[in-house]
VEXKE-460308 format. One record per residue: x, y, z negated of N, C-alpha, C, CB in turn; residue number from 1; residue in three letters. Coordinates in nm, 2 decimals. Atoms other than C-alpha are relative to their C-alpha. Glycine has a CB too. Example, Ala and Ser with C-alpha at 12.3 -4.5 7.8 and 13.67 -1.06 7.14 Angstrom:
2
    npx    npy    npz   capx   capy   capz    cpx    cpy    cpz   cbpx   cbpy   cbpz num residuo
   0.09  -0.12   0.00   1.23  -0.45  -0.78   0.09   0.12   0.00  -0.10   0.00  -0.12   1     ala
  -0.09  -0.11   0.00   1.37  -0.11  -0.71  -0.08   0.11  -0.08   0.04   0.05   0.14   2     ser
This chain:
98
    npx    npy    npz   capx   capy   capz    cpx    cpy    cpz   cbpx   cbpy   cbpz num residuo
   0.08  -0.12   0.00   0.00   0.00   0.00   0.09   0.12   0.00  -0.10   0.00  -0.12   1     unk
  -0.03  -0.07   0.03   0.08   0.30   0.06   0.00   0.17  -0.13  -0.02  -0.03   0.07   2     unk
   0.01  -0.10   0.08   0.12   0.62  -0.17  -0.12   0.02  -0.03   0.05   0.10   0.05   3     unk
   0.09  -0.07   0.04  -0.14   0.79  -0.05  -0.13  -0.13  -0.05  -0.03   0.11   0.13   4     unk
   0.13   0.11   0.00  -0.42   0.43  -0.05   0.09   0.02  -0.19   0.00  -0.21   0.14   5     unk
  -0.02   0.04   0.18  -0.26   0.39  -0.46  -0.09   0.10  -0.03   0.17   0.03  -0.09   6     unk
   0.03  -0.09   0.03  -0.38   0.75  -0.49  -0.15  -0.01   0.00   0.06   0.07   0.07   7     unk
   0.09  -0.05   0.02  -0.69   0.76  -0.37  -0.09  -0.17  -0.08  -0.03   0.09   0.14   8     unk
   0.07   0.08   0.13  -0.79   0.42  -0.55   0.02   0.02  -0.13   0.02  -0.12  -0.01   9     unk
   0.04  -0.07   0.14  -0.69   0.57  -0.87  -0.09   0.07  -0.01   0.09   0.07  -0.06  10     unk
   0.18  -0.09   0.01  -0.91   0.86  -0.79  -0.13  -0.10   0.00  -0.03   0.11   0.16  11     unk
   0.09   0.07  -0.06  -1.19   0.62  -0.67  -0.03  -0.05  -0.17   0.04  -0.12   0.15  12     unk
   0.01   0.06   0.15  -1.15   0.46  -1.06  -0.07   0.11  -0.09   0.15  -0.03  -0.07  13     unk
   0.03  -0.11   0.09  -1.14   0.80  -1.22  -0.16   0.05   0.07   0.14   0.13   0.01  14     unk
   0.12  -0.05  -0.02  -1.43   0.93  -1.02  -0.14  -0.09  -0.01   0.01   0.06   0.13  15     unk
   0.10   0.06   0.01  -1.67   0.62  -1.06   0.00  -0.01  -0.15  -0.01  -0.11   0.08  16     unk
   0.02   0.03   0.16  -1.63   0.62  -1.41  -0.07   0.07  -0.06   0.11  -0.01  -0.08  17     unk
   0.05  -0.13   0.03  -1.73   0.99  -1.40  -0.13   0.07   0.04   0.08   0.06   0.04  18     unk
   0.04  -0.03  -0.13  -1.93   1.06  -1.10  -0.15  -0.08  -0.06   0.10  -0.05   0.15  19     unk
   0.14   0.13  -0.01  -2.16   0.76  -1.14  -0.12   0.06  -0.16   0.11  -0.26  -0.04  20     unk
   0.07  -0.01   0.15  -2.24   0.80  -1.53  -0.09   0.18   0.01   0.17  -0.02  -0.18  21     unk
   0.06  -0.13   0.03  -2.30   1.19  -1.49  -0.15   0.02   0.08   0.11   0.12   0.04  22     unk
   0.14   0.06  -0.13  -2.58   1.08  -1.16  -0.10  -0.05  -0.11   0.05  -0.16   0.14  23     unk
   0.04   0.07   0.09  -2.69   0.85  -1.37  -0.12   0.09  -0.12   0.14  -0.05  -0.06  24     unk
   0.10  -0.04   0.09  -2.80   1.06  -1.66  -0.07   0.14   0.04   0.05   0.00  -0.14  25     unk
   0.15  -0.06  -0.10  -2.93   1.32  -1.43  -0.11  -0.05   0.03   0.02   0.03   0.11  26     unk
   0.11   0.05  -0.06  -3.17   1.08  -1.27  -0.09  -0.01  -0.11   0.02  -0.13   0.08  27     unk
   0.07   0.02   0.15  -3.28   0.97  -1.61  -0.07   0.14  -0.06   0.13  -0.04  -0.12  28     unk
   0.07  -0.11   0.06  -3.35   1.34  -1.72  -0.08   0.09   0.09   0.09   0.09  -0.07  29     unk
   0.13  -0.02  -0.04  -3.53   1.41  -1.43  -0.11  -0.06   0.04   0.01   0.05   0.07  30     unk
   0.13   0.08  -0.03  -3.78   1.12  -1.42  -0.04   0.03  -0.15   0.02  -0.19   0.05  31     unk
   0.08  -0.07   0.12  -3.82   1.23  -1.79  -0.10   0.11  -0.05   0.06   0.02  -0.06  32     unk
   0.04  -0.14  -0.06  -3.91   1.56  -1.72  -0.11  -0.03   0.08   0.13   0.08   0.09  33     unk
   0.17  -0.01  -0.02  -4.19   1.43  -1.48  -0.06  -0.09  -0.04  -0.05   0.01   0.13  34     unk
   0.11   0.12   0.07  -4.31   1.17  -1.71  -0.01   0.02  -0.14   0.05  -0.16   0.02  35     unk
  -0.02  -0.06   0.12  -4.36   1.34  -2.01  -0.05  -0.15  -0.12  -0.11   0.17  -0.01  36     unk
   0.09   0.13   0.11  -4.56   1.03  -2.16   0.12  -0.11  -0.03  -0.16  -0.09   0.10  37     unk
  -0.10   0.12   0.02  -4.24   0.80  -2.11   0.13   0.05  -0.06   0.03  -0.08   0.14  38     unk
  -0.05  -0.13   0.06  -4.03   1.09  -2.26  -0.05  -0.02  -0.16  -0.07   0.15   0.08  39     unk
   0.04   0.00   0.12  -4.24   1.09  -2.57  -0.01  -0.17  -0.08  -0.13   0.08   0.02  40     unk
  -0.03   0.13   0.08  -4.23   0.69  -2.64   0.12  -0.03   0.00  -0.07  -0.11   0.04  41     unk
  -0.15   0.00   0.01  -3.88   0.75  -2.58   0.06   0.02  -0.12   0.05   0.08   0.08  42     unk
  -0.04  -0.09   0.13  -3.82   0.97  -2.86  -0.11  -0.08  -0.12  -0.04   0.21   0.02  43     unk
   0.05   0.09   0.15  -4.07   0.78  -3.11   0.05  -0.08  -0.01  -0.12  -0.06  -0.02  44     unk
  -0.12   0.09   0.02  -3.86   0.48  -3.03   0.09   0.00  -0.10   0.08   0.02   0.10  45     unk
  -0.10  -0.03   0.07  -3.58   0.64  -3.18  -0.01   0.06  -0.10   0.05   0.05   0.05  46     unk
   0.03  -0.06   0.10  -3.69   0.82  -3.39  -0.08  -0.10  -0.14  -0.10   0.12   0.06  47     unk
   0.04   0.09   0.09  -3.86   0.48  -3.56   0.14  -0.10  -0.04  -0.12  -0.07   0.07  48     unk
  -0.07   0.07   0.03  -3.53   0.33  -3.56   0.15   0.07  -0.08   0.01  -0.07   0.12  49     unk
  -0.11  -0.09   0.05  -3.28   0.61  -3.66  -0.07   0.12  -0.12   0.08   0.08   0.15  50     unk
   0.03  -0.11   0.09  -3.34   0.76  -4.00   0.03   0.16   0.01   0.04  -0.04  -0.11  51     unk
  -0.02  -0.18  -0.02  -3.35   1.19  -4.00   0.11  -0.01  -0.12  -0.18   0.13  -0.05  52     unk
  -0.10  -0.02   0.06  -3.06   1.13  -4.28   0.12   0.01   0.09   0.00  -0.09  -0.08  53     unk
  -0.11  -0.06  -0.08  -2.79   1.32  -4.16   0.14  -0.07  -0.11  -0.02   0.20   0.01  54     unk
  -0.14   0.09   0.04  -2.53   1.05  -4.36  -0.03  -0.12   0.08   0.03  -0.04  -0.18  55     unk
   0.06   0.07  -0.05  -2.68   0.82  -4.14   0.18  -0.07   0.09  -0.14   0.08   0.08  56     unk
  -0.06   0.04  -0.10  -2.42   0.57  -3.96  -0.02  -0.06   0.11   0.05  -0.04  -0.03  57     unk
   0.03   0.08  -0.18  -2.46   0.44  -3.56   0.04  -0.13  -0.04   0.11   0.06   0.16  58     unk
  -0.05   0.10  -0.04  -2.37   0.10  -3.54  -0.07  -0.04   0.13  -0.01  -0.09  -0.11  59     unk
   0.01   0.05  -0.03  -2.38  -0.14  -3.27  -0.13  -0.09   0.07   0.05   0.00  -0.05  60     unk
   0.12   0.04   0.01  -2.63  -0.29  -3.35  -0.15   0.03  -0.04   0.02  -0.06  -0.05  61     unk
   0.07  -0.14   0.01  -2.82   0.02  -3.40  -0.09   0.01   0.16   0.13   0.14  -0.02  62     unk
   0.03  -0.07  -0.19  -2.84   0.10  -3.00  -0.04  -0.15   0.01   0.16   0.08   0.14  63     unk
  -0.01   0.10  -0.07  -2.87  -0.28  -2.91  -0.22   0.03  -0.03   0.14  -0.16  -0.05  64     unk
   0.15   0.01  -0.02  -3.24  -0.21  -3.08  -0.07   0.15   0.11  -0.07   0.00  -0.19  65     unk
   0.11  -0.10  -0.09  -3.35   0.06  -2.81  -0.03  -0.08   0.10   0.06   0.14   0.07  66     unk
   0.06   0.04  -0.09  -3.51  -0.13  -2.60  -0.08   0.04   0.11  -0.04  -0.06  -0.05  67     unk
   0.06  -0.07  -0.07  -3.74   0.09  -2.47   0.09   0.09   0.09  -0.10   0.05  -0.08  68     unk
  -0.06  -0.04  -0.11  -3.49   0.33  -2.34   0.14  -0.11   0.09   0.04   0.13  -0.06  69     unk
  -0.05   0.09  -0.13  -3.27   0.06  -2.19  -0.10  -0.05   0.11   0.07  -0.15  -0.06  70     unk
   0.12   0.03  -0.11  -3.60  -0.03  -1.99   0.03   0.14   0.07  -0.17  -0.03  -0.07  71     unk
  -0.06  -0.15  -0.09  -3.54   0.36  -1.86   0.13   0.00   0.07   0.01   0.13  -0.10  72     unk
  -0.18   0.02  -0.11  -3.16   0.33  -1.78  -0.02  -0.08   0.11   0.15  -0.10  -0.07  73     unk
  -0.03   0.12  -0.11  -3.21  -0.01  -1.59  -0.13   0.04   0.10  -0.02  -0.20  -0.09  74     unk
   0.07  -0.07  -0.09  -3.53   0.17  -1.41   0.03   0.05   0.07  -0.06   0.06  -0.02  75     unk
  -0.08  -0.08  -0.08  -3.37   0.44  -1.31   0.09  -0.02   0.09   0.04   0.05  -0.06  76     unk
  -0.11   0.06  -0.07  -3.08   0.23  -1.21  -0.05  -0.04   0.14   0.06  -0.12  -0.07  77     unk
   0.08   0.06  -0.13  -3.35   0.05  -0.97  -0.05   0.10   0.07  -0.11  -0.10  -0.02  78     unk
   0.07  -0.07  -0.08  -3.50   0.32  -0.84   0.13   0.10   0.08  -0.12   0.09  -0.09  79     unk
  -0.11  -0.14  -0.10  -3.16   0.56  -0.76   0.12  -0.09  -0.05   0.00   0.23  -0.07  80     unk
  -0.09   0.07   0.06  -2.87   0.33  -0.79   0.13   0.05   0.07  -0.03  -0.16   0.00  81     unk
  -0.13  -0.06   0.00  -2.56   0.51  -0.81   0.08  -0.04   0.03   0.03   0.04  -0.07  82     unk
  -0.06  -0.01  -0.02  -2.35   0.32  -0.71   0.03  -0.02   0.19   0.02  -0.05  -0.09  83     unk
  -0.01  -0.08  -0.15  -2.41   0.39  -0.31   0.04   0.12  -0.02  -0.13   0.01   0.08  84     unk
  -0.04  -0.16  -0.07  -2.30   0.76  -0.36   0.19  -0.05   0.08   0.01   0.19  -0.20  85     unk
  -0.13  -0.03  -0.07  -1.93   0.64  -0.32   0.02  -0.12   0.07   0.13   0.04  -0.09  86     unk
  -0.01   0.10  -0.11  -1.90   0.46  -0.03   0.15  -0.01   0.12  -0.14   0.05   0.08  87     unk
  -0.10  -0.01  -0.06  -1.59   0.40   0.19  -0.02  -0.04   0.21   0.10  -0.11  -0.10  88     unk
   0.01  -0.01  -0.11  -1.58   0.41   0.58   0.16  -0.01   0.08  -0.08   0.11   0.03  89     unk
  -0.12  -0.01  -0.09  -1.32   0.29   0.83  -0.02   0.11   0.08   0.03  -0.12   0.09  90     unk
   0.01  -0.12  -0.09  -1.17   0.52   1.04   0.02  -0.07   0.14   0.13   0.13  -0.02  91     unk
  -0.06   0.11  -0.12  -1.11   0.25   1.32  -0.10  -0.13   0.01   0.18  -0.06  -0.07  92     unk
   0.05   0.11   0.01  -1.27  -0.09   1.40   0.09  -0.11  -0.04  -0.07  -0.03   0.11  93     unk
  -0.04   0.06   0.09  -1.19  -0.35   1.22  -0.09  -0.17   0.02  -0.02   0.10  -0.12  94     unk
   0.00   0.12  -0.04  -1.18  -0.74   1.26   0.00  -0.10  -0.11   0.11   0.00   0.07  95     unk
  -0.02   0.09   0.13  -1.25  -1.00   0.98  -0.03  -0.10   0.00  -0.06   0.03  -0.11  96     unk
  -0.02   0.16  -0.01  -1.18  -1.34   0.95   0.00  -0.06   0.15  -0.13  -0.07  -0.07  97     unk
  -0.01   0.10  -0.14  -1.06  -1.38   1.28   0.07   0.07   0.12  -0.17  -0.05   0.05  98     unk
């Protein structure tokens, strides 16, 4: 490989790690936004599983109980799935397995 192909698959790492997740919770805050009703059993969700004590610790096994909004991520995922934005294209034709 060359230089520049190292390069731009490091970038390609750094930017799907970045790129994808920030899409991601855009899509999520704008299907919220027009679904105010799946918005609001969102937040009761959480709000039934994470006490308002502000010594409160996250665990693990904290998030694993949101169930309801992992049903939203993995929605969202299906309906706009991010990872088509980065896509790669020869500049040439190209011959495989043969």
């Amino acid at each position: 490989m060359t230089d520049i192909e190292i390069r731009a698959n490091i970038l390609d790492g750094i930017i799907a790690g970045t790129d994808t997740s920030a899409n991601l919770f855009s899509f999520v805050t704008y299907y919220l936004c027009h679904y105010p009703e799946v918005k609001q059993k969102m937040l009761a969700e959480i709000d039934s599983i994470f006490p308002p004590n502000s010594s409160f610790q996250l665990t693990h096994s904290d998030l694993s109980k949101l169930k309801y909004c992992e049903a939203i991520i993995k929605e969202v995922e299906r309906l706009l799935p991010v990872s088509n934005i980065l896509s790669r294209y020869p500049s040439e034709p190209i011959e495989v397995g043969g």
